[in-house]
DOPAVEX-182790 format. One record per residue (C-alpha): x, y, z; residue in one letter. Coordinates in steps of 0.1 Angstrom, whole numbers, plus 5000, padded with zeros to 4 digits. Layout:
% DOPAVEX-182790
XYZA/...
//
This chain:
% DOPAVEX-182790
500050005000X/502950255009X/504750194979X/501350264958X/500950604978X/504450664973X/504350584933X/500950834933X/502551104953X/505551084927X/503151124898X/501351384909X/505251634920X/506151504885X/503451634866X/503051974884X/506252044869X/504951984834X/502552204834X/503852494853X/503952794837X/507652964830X/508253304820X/511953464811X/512653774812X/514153944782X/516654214778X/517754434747X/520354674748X/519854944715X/523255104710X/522955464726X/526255594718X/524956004718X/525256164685X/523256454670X/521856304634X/518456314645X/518656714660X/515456834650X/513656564639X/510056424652X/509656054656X/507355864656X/508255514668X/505755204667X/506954864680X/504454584674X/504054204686X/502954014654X/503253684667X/500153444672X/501053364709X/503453484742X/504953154740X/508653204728X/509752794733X/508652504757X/510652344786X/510951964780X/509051794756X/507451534779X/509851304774X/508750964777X/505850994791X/504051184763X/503051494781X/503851834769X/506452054784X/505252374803X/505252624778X/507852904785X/505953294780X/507653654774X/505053884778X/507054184784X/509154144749X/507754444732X/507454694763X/511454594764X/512354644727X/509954964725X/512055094757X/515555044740X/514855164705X/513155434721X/516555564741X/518655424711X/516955694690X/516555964719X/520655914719X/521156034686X/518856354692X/515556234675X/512856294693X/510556064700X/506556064700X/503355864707X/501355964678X/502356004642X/500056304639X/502856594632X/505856364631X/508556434604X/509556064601X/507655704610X/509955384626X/508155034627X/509554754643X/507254454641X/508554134659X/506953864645X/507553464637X/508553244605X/508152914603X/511352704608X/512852584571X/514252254564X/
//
């Protein structure tokens, strides 16, 4: 009987670690080295997430057993990489706005996903 409550209990640790949600944190550095190409000019900067989920990878694939890995999300990717480009064109003396209305110039930066080629 112990060893059957012992084998259950196992399953059950095990398995919470499958599905457990991870998150990583990601970091982006835009190079800010100051410079004055942009003195005078109005940007407007857009930065947006094309991709169909937050899920940027899995952690183990089940192994074995068949289950799926817990899926690993970044849900603060674009906040991050709007953030750098952002100070990465403050640094060369753009400056750098919320609405295109008025803007002498338009940046996008779409992160999105491709399918993996053979």
């Amino acid at each position: 009987m112990s060893r059957v409550l012992v084998g259950v209990l196992s399953a059950l640790l095990l398995s919470a670690c499958v599905i457990t949600l991870h998150q990583v944190a990601v970091t982006a550095q835009a190079p800010t080295e100051p410079s004055t190409i942009g003195q005078g000019i109005t940007l407007y900067l857009e930065v947006i997430d094309d991709r169909d989920s937050l899920i940027v990878g899995q952690r183990g694939s089940g192994g074995l057993s068949g289950l799926k890995g817990a899926d690993i999300t970044a849900p603060q990717i674009i906040s991050t990489l709007g953030r750098e480009l952002k100070a990465g064109f403050e640094a060369k003396g753009f400056r750098v706005v919320s609405t295109n209305a008025g803007a002498d110039a338009e940046v996008e930066a779409r992160l999105s996903v491709r399918p993996k080629r053979s």
